[in-house]
N, C-alpha and C positions, 0 to 999 in steps of 0.2 A: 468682743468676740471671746468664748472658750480659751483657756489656756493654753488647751491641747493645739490651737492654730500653729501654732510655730514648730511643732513637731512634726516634722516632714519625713513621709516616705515609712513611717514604723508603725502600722495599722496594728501589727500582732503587738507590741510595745504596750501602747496607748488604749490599748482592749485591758490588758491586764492591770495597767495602775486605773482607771477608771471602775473596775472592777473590786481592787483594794478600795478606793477613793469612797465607795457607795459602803462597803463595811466596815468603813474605817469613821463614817459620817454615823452610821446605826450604833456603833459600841460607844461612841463619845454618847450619843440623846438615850442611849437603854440608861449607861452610867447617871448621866443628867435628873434621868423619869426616875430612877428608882428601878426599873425591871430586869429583868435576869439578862445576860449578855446575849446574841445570837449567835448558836451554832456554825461548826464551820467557815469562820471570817474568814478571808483572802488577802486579811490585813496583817503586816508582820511588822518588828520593832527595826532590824536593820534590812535595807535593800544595796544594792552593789550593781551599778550600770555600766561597762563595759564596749567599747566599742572604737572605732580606729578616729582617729581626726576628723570632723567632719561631719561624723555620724546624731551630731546634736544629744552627746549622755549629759551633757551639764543642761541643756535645754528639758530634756526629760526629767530629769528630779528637781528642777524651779517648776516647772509646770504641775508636776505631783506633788510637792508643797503647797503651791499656791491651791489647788484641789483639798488638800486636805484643811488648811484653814477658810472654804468658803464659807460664806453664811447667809447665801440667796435663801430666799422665801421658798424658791420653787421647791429645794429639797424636799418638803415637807410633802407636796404636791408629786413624788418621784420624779424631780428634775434631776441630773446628773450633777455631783459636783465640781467647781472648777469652772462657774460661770462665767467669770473676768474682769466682773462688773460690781460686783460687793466690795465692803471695804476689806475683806480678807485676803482675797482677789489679787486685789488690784495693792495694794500694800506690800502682800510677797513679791510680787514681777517685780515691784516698783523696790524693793531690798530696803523697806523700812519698817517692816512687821518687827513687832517685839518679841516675839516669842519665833524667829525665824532667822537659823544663822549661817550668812554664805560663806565659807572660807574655801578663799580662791592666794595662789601665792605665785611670784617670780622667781622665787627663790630653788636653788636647787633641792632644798628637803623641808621637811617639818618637825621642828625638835619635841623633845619631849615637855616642855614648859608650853607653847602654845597647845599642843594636845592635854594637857593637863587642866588649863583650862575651860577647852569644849566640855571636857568631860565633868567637869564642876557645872557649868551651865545647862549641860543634858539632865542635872541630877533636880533641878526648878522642875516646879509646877508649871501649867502655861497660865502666862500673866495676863492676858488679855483676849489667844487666841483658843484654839480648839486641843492644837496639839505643841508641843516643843520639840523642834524640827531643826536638826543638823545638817548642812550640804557640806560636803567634804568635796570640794571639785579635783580636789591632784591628792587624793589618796594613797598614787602610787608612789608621793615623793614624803610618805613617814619614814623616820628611820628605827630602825628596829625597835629602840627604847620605847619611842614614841606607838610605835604599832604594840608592843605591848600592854602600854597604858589604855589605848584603845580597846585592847579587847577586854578585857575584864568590862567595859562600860558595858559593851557588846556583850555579853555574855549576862550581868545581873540591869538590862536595860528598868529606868524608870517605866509607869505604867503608863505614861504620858508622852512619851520620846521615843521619836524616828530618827533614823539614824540614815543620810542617803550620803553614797560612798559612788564616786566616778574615777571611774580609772579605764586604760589602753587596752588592758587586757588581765585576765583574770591571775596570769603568771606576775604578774606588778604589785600585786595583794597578800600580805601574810596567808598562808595555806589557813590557820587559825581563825584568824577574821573571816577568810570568804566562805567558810563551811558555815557559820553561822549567820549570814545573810540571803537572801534572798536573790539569785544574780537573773539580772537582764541582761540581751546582748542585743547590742544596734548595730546597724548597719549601713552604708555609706549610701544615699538616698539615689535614686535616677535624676536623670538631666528633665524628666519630664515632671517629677514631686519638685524640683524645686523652683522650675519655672513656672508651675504651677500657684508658687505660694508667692511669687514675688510678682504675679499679675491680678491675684486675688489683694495681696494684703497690702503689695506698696504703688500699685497702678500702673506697673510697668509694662511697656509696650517694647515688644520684640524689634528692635531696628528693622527696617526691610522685611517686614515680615505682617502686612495689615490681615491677616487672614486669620492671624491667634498665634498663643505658645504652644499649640499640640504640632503643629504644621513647622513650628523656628525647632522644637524639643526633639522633633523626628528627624529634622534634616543637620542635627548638630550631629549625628551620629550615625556609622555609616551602616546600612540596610544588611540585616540577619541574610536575608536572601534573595538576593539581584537574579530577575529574571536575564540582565546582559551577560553575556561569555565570556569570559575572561581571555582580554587581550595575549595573544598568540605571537612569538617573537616567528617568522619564516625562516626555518633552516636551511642551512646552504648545503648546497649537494657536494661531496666529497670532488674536489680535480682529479682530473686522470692524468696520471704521467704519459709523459711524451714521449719519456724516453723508450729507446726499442732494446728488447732484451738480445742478448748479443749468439749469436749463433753460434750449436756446439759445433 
């Protein structure tokens, strides 16, 4: 299946990296042929993916790595890249590409020696693949030093290296770093995209529900506009006093 499958619910997302993805495919084969670069490319050196818990940013820049190192046939044919099914493919998802680096951490920050390092490795040609491709999954947790060292990479990037940068929210990112990236924002998907992709891609069947996921997706969630009335408490009429008012 496409890479793009596991990105749920981000159509506007997934339109734009697949759109990099196809001019990002044409500048590596002009490079390659010998001919002049195309105009206009949609493909830039750093991206910045943004979005709350949930929203799948780390699944979007695996997915646009793995896109940028395809190497199906059909490209050539104007297939889209990011088949799933090439060894480029299927080697980035699978996080044993060579030329493809996930850093992901428990830790509360990222010092400036492991960043020192990406930024050595960003500066390699690609060994084997198309492109030399960074994921930064907790961007947000560089520390200063370290976001310094960063930028400078960011700023005289190799002609070969991508740089993708996830983080919570664009306030988590050196102001420096994220003016020179490209920023995506995600969003937290519906109940109906994701029941959607977990009936398509893991076989799953709605408990109590043999009718489908659109029928279990709708009734998980309670109706924008109930033709019913909204239950009415009966008020009680004020008592009258008994008592008699006393004669002047």
């Amino acid at each position: 299946m496409p890479v793009w499958d596991d990105l749920v619910g981000q159509e506007r997302v997934h339109a734009q990296l697949a759109a990099a993805a196809r001019d990002a495919d044409a500048l590596v084969t002009a490079a390659a042929e010998g001919e002049p670069l195309p105009p206009g490319s949609k493909m830039t050196h750093a991206w910045l993916f943004t979005g709350p818990p949930g929203s799948g940013r780390a699944t979007a820049a695996r997915a646009f790595a793995a896109a940028l190192q395809c190497v199906s046939p059909d490209r050539a044919l104007g297939g889209e890249p990011g088949c799933g099914f090439c060894d480029g493919c299927h080697t980035t998802l699978a996080g044993t590409h060579a030329d493809v680096e996930v850093v992901r951490t428990d830790l509360l920050s990222i010092g400036v020696k492991e960043t020192r390092d990406l930024v050595r490795r960003a500066q390699l040609s690609p060994a084997v693949g198309r492109w030399q491709v960074i994921v930064l999954e907790d961007a947000d947790r560089l520390t200063e030093g370290a976001g310094n060292v960063l930028l400078k990479a960011v700023e005289e990037p190799a002609p070969r290296t991508v740089w993708l940068l996830c983080a919570p929210s664009l306030e988590d990112v050196l102001p420096t770093i994220r003016s020179r990236c490209r920023h995506l924002t995600l969003t937290t998907p519906s109940v109906a995209a994701v029941a959607e992709v977990l009936v398509r891609r893991d076989g799953v069947e709605p408990a109590g529900c043999p009718c489908g996921w659109t029928t279990w997706a709708a009734a998980s969630r309670p109706p924008r506009n109930s033709s019913t009335p909204p239950r009415r408490t009966p008020s009680r009429s004020p008592r009258r006093s008994t008592r008699r008012r006393p004669r002047s």
